[in-house]
N, C-alpha and C positions, 0 to 999 in steps of 0.2 A: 497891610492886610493882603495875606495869600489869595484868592480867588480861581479856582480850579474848573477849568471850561468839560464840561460834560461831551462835547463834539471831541476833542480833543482823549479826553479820557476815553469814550467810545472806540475811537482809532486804535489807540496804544493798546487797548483791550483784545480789539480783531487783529492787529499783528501779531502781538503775543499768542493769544489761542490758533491764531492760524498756522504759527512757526511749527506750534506745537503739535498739532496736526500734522503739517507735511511730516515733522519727524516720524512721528506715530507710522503714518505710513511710507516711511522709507525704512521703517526698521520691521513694518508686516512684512514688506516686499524683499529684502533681504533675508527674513529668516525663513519665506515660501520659497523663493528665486532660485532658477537655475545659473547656470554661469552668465546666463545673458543678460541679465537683471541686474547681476550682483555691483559693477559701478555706478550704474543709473541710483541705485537704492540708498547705495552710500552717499552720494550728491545729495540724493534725496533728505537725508536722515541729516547729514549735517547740515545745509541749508538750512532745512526747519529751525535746528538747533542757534544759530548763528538769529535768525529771524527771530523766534521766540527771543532771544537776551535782548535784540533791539527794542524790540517790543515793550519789557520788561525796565529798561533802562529809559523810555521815555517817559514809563507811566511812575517812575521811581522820580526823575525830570521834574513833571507836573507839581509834586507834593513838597518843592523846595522854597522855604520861606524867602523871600525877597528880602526881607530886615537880616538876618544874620546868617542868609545862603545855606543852611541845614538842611537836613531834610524832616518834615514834621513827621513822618513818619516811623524813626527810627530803625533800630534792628531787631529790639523784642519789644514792638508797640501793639502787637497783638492785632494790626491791622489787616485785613482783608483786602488784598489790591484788588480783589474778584466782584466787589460790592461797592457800594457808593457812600461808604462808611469811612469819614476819616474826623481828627478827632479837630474839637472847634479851637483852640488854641496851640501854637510852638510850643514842644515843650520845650524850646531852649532860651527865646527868648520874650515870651506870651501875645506876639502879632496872633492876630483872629486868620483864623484858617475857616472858607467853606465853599460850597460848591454853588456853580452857577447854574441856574435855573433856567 
């Protein structure tokens, strides 16, 4: 049985959205920016970017069956990594998947 810690989900949620963010604003400040801005911005933009995948890559982590190391989530599962929606069985090899409360 998968079990999916909600603390842990939380995290991987605010790194994700946070990478995402700085990128956000490392690509404002680059496309405002005088010459003096312009490496700060870029640091800026790809950090985010780099940060947002870790992010992204933990919370992809979290959703991987312990019985046949998969992940329950797939690649067209229609899942919402945004939400606390994930589906109650593997599709691959039907361990119970849910979330901790």
């Amino acid at each position: 049985m998968l079990i999916v810690s909600k603390k842990k989900l939380l995290a991987a949620r605010i790194v994700m959205w946070g990478g995402i963010g700085l990128a956000a604003l490392g690509a404002i400040l680059f496309y405002i920016s005088s010459d003096s801005f312009g490496s700060a911005s870029i640091a800026l933009l790809g950090g985010g970017l780099v940060i947002s995948l870790l992010g992204a890559a933990c919370m992809k982590r979290l959703f991987r069956c312990p019985s046949c190391r998969k992940s329950v989530l797939g690649t067209d599962s229609g899942v919402d990594l945004r939400t606390s929606n994930c589906p109650n069985r593997c599709p691959h090899c039907g361990a119970e998947v849910r979330l901790e409360k």
